[in-house]
RODO-2510 file (C-alpha; in nm, 4 decimals, decimal comma):
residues 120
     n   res          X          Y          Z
     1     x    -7,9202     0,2896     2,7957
     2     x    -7,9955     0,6605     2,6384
     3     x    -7,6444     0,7248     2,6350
     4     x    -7,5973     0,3690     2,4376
     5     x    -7,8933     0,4755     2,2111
     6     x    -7,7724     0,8156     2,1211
     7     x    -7,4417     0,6776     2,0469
     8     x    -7,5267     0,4399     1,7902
     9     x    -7,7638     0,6459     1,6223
    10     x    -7,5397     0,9384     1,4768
    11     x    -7,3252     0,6737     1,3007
    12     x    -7,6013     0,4388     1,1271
    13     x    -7,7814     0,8576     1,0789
    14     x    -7,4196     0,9612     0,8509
    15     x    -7,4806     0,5853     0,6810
    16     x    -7,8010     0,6545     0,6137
    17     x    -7,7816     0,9770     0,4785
    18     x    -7,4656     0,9118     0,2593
    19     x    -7,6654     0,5453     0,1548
    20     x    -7,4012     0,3464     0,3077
    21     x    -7,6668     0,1516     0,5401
    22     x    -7,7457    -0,1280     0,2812
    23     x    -7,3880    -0,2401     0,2101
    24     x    -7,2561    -0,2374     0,5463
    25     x    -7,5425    -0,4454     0,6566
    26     x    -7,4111    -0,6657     0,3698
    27     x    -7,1057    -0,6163     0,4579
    28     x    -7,2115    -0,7502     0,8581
    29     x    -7,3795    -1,0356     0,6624
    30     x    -7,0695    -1,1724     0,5075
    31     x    -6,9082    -1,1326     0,8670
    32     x    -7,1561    -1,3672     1,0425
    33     x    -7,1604    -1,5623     0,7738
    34     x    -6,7643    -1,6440     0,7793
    35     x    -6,8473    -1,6583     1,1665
    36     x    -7,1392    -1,9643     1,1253
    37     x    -6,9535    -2,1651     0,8691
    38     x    -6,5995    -2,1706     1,1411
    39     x    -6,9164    -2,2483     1,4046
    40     x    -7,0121    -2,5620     1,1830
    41     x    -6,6923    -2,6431     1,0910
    42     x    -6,6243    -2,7209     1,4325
    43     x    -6,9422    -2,8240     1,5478
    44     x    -6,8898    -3,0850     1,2819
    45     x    -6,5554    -3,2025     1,2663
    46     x    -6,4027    -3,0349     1,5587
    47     x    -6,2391    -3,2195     1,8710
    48     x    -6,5818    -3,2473     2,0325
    49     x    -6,8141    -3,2934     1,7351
    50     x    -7,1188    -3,1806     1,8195
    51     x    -7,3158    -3,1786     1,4691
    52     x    -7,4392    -3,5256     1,3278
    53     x    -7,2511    -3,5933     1,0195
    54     x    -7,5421    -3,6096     0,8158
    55     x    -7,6691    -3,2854     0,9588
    56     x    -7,3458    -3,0967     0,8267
    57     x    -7,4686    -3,0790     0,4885
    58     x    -7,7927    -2,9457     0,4927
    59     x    -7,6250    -2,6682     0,7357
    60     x    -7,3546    -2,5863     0,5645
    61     x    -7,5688    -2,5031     0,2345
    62     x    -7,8127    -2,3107     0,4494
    63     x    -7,5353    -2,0750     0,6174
    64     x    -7,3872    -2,0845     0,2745
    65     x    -7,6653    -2,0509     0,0738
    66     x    -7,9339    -1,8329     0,2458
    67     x    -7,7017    -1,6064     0,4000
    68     x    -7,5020    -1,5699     0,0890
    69     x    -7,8135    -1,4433    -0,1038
    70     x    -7,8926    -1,2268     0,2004
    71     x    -7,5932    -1,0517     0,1556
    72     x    -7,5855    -1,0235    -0,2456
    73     x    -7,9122    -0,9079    -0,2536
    74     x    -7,8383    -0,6584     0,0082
    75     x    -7,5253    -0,5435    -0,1226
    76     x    -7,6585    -0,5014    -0,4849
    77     x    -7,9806    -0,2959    -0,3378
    78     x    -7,7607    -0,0898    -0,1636
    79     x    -7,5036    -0,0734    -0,4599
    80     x    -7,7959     0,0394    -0,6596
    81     x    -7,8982     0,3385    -0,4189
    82     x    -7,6123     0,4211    -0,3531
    83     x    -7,5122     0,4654    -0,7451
    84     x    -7,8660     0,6355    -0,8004
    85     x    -7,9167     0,8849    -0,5471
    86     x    -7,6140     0,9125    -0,3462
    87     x    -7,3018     1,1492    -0,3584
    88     x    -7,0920     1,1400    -0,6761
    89     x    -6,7849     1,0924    -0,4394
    90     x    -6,9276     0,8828    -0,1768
    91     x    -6,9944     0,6339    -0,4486
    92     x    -6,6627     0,6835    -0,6828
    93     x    -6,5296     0,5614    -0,2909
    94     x    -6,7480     0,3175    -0,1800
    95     x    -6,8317     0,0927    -0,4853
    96     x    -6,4886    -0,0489    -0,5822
    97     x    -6,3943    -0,0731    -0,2148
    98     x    -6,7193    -0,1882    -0,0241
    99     x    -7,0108    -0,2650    -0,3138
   100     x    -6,8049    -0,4883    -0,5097
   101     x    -6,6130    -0,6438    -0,3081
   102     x    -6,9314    -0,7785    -0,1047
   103     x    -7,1055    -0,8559    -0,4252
   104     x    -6,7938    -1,1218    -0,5278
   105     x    -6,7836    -1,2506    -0,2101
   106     x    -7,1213    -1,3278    -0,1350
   107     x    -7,1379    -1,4180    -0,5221
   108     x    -6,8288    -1,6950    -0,4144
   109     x    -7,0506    -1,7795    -0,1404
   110     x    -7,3289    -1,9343    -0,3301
   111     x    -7,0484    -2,1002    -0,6160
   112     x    -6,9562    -2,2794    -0,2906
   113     x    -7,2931    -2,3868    -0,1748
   114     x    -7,3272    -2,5204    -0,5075
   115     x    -6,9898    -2,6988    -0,5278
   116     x    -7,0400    -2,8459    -0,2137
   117     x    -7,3968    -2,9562    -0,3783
   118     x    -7,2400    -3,1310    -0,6581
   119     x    -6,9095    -3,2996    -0,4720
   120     x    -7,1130    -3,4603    -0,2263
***
């Protein structure tokens, strides 16, 4: 377990330092996020549905919805620090390829909680 320990920590240590932490956390956000809605999805209207129908809505707009803002405000925090008191070239790098990106996805993310909102 020490040898697990010590091997994760140098890695989230560089993020930390360089103030990547924030917006690959986001980053993991959108991840699981993309992961839950396939999960309900399927648990919904899969072979084997295992989600009430009525059920399916308010869970879709809370895997949408809080985990959406999770990851926007996350992102943006860490966009922030990042821009503020991080390296001039760690964040010419990591804002148009990490930061934003995140931001318009989790951004998209709450569009479509509120879509789904106003369809059904």
């Amino acid at each position: 377990m020490n040898r697990v320990t010590a091997w994760l920590s140098r890695p989230i240590w560089w993020l930390r330092r360089e103030r990547l932490l924030l917006p690959v956390i986001a980053l993991a956000l959108l991840l699981i996020e993309a992961i839950a809605v396939r999960v309900v999805y399927m648990g919904t209207f899969g072979p084997d549905p295992q989600v009430a129908e009525g059920a399916a809505l308010p869970l879709g707009h809370a895997v949408l919805g809080g985990l959406g803002v999770s990851a926007l405000v996350t992102g943006l925090v860490g966009t922030y620090r990042l821009a503020r008191r991080g390296r001039l070239i760690t964040a010419a790098l990591a804002v148009p390829l990490l930061c934003f990106p995140v931001a318009v996805a989790a951004t998209a993310s709450l569009y479509a909680s509120l879509v789904m909102a106003a369809i059904l």
